[in-house]
N, C-alpha and C positions, 0 to 999 in steps of 0.2 A: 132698093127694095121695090118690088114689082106692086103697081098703084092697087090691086085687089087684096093685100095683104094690109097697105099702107089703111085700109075701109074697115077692115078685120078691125084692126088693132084700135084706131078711131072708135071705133062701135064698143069696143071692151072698156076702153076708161072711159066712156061718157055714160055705159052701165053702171059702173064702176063710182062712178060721181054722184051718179043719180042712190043709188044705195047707200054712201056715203053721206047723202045731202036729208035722204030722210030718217038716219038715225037722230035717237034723241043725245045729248049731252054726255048722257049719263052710259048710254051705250058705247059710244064712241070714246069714252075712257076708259072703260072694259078694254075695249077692243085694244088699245092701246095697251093694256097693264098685261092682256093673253099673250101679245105680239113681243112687246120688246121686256118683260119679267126678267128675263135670264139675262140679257145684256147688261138691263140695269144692274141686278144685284151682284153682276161679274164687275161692272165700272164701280160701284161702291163699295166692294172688296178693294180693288186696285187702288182705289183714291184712298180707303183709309190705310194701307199698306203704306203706302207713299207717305202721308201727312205722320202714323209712328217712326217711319225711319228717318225723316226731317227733323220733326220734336226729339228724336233720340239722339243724333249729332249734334243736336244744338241746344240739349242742354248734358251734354255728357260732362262730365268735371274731370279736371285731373290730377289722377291720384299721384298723392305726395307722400305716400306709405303704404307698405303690406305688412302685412303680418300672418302667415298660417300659422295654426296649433294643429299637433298631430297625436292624435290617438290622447287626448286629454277630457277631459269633462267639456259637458259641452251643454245641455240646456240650464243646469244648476248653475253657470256662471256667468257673470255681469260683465262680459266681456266689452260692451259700449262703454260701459263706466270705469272699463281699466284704460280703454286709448281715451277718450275723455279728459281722464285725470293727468294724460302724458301730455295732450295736446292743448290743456288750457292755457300753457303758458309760450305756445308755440305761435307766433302771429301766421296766419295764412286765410287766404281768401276764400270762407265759408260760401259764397254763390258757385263758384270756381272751382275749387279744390276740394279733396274727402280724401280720408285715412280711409283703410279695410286693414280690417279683423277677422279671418276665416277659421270658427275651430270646428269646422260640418269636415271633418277626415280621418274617420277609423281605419286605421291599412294595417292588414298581420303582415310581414313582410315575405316571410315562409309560407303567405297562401297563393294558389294560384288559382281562385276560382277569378271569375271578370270582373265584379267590386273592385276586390284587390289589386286587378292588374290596370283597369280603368284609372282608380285614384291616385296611384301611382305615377301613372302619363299625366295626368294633368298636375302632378304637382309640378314633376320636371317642365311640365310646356310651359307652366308660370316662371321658371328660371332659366329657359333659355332666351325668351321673348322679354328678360329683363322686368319683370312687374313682381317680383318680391322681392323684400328685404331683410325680412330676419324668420328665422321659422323656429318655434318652439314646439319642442318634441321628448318620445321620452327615449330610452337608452336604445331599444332597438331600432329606433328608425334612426337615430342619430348617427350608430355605427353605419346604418348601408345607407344615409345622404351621404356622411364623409369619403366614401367609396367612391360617391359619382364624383368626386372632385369639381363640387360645385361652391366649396365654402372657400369664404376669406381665413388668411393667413391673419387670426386675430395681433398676434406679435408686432404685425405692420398696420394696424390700424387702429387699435388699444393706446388712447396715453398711458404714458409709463407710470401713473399714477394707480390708472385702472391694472397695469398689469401687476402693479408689484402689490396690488392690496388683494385680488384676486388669482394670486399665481399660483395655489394649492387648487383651486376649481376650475383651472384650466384643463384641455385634455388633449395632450399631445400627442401627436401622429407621427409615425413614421412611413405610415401604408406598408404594412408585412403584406410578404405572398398570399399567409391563406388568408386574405380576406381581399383581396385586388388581385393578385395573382391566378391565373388560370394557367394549369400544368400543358406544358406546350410552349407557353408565352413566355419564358424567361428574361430574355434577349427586350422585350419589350417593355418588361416589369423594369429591369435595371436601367432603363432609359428612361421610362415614364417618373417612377417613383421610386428607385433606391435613393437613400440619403437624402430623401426631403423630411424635415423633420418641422411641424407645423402645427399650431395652436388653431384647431378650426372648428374648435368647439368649448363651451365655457357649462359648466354644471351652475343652473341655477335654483335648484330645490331647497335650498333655503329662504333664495330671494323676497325679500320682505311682501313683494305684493302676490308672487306663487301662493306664498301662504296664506296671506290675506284671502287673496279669492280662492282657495283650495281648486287649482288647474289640473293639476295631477296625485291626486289623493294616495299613497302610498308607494308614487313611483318616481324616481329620481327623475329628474327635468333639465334639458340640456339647451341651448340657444344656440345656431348658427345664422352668421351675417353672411347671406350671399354674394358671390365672388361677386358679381356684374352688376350689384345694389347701385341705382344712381344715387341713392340719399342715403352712403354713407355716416353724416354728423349726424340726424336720424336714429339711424342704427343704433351706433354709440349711444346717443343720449338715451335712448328707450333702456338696455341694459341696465342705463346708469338707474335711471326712472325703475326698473321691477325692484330697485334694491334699497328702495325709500319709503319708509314707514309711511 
């Protein structure tokens, strides 16, 4: 840099000094809060982002049950005090571990406004991703879950106790054409589903604790265990549990 510029620039911060050296205290944190304002309050965004995503991983718990209710009552009902009552006798590690209860899902199945078609993807995304385990519903959604061929073959996972005490409230599938079948797909339907004949839903509208908490007020109430449930015994015992005074 050529020595007449190198004078220039000398000359500007010893100005520069000197203005800096006669502010008072108080100016000079002004100056300071005018200058770097926006940075700051961009780094104490970024820092508290950071420090909830931290505390969020670390103290996530994991879940050792789901549960949705579908198209059921839903502020009138004590639904903490129904998994509650399942899970007092369950040992598992309350710092660690949580049950979910979800009954916040009204879906017409026949509507196709965005609610309906929204609430619908995220029930499915909770069953493909494996985070549910039983879903309590009433007859029309029962009929188009069993469609998506997402439930268990209760027959294979039912002790024979359970089945033989409950085998008139069972509901057996055979998946007919018109309700899986699309005209065209034949050839697809007799490979998918001819002659699977499957227990993959259980009517529980009687069930002692249905009625207790009044879940479904005038409408038949049916349970499916989902196919991919990791906490199958769970499952089971919950059923067992809606149908104990």
């Amino acid at each position: 840099m050529p020595q007449e510029f190198e004078s220039v620039n000398d000359e500007i911060k010893n100005e520069a000094k000197k203005v800096w050296q006669s502010k008072t205290g108080k100016e000079r944190a002004m100056y300071f809060v005018d200058y770097y304002k926006v940075h700051f309050i961009v780094g104490v965004v970024v820092i508290a982002l950071l420090i909830s995503i931290i505390h969020s991983f670390a103290t996530r718990k994991e879940n050792i049950f789901e549960v949705l209710v579908i198209n059921g009552m839903i502020d009138e009902v004590d639904y903490d005090g129904l998994m509650e009552g399942y899970f007092e006798n369950i040992d598992y590690d309350k710092k660690k571990q949580e049950y979910v209860i979800d009954p916040n899902y009204q879906i017409d199945i026949y509507g196709t406004d965005q609610y309906n078609q929204m609430n619908i993807q995220k029930v499915f995304v909770n069953v493909s991703v494996g985070e549910l385990d039983v879903m309590i519903c009433d007859e029309d959604f029962m009929r188009f879950a069993r469609a998506q061929d997402c439930a268990a073959d209760l027959t294979t996972i039912l002790p024979k106790s359970m089945l033989d005490k409950y085998e008139d409230k069972l509901v057996w599938y055979d998946f007919p054409m018109e309700e899986v079948g699309v005209e065209g797909y034949e050839e697809e339907y007799e490979r998918d589903y001819a002659g699977r004949n499957e227990a993959v839903s259980i009517e529980i509208t009687d069930f002692c604790k249905v009625q207790e908490y009044n879940m479904f007020p005038e409408k038949k109430v049916y349970a499916l265990v989902i196919a991919n449930s990791s906490h199958i015994d769970k499952a089971i015992g919950f059923l067992e549990y809606l149908d104990t005074p």
